[in-house]
C-alpha positions as CSV (number, residue, x, y, z in Angstrom):
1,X,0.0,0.0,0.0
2,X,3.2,2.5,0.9
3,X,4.8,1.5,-2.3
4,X,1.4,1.9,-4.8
5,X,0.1,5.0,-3.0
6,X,3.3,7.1,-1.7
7,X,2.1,6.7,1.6
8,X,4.3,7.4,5.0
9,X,4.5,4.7,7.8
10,X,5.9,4.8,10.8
11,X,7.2,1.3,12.0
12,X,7.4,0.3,16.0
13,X,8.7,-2.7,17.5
14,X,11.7,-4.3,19.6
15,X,15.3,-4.4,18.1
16,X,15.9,-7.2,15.9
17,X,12.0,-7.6,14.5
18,X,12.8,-6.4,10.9
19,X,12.0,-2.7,10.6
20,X,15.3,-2.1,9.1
21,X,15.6,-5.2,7.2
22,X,12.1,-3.9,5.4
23,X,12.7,-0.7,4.9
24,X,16.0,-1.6,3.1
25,X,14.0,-4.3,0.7
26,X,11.5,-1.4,-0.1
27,X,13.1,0.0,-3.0
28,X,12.6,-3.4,-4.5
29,X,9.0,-3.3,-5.1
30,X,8.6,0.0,-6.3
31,X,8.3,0.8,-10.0
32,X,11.3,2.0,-12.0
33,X,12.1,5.6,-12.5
34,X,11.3,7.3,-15.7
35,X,13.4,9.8,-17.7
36,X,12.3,12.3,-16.1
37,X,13.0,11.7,-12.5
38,X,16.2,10.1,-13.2
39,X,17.5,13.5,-14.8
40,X,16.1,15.3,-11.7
41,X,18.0,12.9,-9.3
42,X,20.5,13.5,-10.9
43,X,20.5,17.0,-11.1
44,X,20.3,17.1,-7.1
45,X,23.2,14.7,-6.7
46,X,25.4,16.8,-9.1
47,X,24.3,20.1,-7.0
48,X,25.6,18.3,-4.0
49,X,28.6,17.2,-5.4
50,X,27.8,13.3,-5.0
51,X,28.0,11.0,-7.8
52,X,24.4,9.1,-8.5
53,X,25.0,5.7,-10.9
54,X,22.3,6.1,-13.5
55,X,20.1,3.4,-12.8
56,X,16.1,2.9,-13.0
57,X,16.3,1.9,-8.9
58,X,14.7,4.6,-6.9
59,X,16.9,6.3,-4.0
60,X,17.7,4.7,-0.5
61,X,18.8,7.5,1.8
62,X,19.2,6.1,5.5
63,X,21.0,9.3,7.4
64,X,22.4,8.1,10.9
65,X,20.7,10.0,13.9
66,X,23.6,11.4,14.4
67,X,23.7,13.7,11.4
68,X,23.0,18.1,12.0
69,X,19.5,18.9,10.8
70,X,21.4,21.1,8.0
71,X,22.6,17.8,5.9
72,X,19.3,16.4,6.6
73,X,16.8,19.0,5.4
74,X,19.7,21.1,3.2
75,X,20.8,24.1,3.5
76,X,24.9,25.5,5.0
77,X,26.5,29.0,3.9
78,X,25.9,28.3,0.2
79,X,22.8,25.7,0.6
80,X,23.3,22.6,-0.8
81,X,20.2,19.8,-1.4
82,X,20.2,17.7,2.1
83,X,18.9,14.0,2.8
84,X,15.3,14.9,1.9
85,X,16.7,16.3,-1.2
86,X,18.8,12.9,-2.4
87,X,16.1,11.2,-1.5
88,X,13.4,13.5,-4.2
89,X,11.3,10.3,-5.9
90,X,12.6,7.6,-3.5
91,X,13.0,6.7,0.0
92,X,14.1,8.1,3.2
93,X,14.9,5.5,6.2
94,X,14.9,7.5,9.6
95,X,15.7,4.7,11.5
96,X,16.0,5.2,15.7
97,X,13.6,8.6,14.9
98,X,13.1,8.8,18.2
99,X,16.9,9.9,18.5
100,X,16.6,12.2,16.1
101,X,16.6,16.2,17.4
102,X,13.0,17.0,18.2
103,X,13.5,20.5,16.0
104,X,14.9,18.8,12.7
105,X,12.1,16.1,12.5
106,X,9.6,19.0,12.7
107,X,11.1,20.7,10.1
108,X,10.6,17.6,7.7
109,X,6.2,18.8,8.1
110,X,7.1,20.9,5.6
111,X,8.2,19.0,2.6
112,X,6.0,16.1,3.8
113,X,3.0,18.6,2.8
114,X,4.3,20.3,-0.3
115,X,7.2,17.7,-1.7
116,X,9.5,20.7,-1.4
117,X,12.1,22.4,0.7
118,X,12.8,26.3,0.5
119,X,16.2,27.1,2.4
120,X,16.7,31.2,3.1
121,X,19.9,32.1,3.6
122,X,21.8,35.2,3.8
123,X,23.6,34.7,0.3
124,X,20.2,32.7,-1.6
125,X,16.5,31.8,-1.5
126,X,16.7,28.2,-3.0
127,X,13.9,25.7,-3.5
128,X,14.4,22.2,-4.0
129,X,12.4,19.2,-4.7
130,X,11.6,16.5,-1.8
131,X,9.3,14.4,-2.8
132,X,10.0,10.8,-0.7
133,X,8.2,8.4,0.7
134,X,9.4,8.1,4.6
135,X,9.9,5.4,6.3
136,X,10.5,5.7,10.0
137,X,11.6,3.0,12.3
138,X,11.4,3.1,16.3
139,X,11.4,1.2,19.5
140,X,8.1,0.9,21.7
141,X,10.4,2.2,25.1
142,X,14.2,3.1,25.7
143,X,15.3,-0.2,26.3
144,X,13.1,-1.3,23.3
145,X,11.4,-4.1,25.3
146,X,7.8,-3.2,26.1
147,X,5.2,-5.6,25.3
148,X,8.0,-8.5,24.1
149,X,7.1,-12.0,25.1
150,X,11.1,-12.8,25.3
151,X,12.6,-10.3,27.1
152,X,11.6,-8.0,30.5
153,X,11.2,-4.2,29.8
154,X,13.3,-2.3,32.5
155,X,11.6,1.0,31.5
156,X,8.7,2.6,33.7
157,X,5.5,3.8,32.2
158,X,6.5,7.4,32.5
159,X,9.8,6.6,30.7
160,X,8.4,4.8,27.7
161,X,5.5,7.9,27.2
162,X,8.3,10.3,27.2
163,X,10.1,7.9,24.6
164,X,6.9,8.0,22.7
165,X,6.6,12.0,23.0
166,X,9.9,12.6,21.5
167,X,7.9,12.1,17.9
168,X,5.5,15.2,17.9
169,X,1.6,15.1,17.5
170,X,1.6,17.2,14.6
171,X,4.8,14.8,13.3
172,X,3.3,11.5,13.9
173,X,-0.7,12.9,12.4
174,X,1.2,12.9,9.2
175,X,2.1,9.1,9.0
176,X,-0.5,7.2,6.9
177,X,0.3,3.6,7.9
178,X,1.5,2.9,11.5
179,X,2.7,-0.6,12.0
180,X,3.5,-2.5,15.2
181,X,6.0,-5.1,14.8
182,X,6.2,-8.5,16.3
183,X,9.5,-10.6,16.2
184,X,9.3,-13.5,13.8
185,X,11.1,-17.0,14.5
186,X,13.4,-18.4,12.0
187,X,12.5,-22.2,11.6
188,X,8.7,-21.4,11.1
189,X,6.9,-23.3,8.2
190,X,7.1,-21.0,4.7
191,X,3.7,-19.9,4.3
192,X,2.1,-20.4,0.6
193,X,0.6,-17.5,0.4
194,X,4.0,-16.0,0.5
195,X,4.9,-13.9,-2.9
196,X,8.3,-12.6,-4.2
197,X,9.1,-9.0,-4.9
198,X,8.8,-9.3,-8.7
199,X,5.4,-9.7,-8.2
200,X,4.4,-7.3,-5.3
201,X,6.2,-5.2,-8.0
202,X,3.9,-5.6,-10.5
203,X,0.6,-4.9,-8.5
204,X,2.5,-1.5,-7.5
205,X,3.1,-0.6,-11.0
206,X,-0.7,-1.3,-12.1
207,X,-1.8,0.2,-9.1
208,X,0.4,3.6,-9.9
209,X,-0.3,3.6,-13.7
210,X,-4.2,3.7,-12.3
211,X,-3.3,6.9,-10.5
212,X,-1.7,8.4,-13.3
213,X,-4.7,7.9,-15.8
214,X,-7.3,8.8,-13.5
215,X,-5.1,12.9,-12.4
216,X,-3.7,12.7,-15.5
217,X,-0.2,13.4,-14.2
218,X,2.3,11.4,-12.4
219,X,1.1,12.2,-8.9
220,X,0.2,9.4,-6.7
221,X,-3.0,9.3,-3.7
222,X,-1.2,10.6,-1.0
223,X,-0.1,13.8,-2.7
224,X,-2.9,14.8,-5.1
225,X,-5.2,17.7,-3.4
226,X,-8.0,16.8,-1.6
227,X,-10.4,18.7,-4.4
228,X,-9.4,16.6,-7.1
229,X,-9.5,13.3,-5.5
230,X,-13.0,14.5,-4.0
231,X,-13.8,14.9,-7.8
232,X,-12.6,11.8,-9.2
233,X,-13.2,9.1,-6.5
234,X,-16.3,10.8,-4.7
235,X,-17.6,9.2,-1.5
236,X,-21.3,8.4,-1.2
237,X,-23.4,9.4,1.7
238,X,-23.4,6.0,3.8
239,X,-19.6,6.3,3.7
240,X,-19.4,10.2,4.3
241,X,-21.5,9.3,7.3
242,X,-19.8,6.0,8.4
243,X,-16.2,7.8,8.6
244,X,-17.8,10.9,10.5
245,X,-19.2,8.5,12.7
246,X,-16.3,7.0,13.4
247,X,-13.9,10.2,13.7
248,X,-16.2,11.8,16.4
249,X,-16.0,8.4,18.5
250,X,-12.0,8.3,18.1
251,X,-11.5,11.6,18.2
252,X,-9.8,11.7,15.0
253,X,-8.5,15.6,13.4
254,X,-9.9,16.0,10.0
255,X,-6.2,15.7,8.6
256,X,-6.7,11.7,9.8
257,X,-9.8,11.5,7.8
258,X,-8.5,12.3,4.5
259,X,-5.6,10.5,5.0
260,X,-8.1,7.4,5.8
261,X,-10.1,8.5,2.7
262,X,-6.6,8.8,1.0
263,X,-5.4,5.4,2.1
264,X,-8.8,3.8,0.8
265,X,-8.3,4.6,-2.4
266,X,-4.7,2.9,-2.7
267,X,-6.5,0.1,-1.2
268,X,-9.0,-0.1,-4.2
269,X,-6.9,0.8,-6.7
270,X,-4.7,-1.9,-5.5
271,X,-8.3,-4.3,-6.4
272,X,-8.4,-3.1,-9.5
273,X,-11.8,-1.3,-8.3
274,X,-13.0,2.2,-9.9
275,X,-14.5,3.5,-7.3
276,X,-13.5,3.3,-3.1
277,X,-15.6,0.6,-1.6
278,X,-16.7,0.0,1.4
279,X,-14.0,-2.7,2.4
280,X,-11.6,-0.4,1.2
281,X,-12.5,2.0,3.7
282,X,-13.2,-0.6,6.5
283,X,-9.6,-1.7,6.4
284,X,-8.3,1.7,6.0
């Protein structure tokens, strides 16, 4: 659903579970970059003064927690394209975002809104592209352990909120998908229902080409304005109702509707359905 609708998701679960191991396998089921995005990669990895191999694969950029929030979101005496930059048309990995400074991740609200970055400097007023689908990895507590069946948190309850609270409310609204994730063992059985990249990769593509027909541009669900997707997948009342419903019971901001509303069309789309259905919706 991330891959066929550009959709964020924030991952949590204990060290060793697979967030990273997922996020890094992304890439491999999204569809290949055209002409044109390969030129503007390129573009912003020659501005930067880093050499990008001309390939179809989208961008991987995994910045350490560690790095200043000026080679993440761009910028220096004479700005230069940062992280969110390098990874225009691909993916960003945050992985630990909890440990990230509380002031750069709020400055990536932003270019999650508008897929760009304007830097205003002393010498220039530059704009670039950032247009990425984030994926964000974190533990459940500081010692990563709460709610594992194999090992004994250490943290108290006060600790682990305060772990939680390092990601803002107006940071984690934006995530479309949030995933908790269990720890898998090794020698289970290889479930049939199982399916390689190739052909999750193929379901993307259909699912994206969809998209494109119906806006008539390369723009995907989770960035096309809320007016046009109003107009081309409109809700009936029974659904209108069913999601207000459900908002004012969950306390939901109207920002978690449309991104339910978003979300529900990747679902369908996905089907192969023209219009979002009920189920869609449900599972949304």
């Amino acid at each position: 659903m991330a891959a066929a609708g550009e959709h964020h998701v924030l991952m949590t679960g204990p060290p060793g579970c697979g967030k990273s191991m997922l996020a890094e396998s992304f890439p491999s089921i999204l569809p290949p970059l055209t002409k044109e995005a390969r030129l503007e990669i390129i573009a912003l990895h020659q501005l930067s003064g880093i050499h990008y191999p001309n390939t179809n694969i989208p961008p991987f950029r995994n910045p350490h927690h560690s790095a200043s929030g000026i080679s993440i979101i761009g910028g220096g005496t004479y700005p230069k394209p940062g992280e969110i930059s390098l990874a225009h048309r691909g993916v960003l990995f945050l992985d630990e975002i909890a440990e990230f400074p509380k002031k750069t991740l709020d400055m990536l609200r932003q270019p999650f809104e508008s897929g760009k970055i304007t830097i205003s400097r002393t010498h220039a007023i530059l704009t670039y592209p950032a247009s990425f689908i984030l994926l964000a990895a974190m533990n459940p507590c500081p010692c990563g352990y709460a709610g594992s069946n194999t090992h004994y948190c250490t943290c108290t309850q006060r600790q682990a909120q305060n772990y939680q609270n390092k990601i803002s409310g107006p940071l984690r609204d934006r995530f479309d998908i949030r995933l908790t994730i269990k720890p898998v063992t090794l020698d289970r059985e290889t479930s049939k229902e199982e399916v390689s990249s190739f052909v999750v990769k193929s379901r993307v593509e259909a699912a994206r080409n969809r998209q494109y027909e119906r806006y008539g541009k390369e723009i995907c669900n989770s960035r096309v304005s809320y007016d046009i997707l109003q107009k081309t997948s409109p809700l009936t009342q029974e659904q209108q109702k069913a999601i207000h419903q459900l908002s004012t019971k969950k306390n939901w901001s109207n920002r978690t509707q449309i991104k339910i509303i978003r979300l529900a069309r990747t679902i369908s789309d996905l089907e192969g359905n023209t219009t979002i259905t009920d189920q869609s919706i449900s599972e949304a």
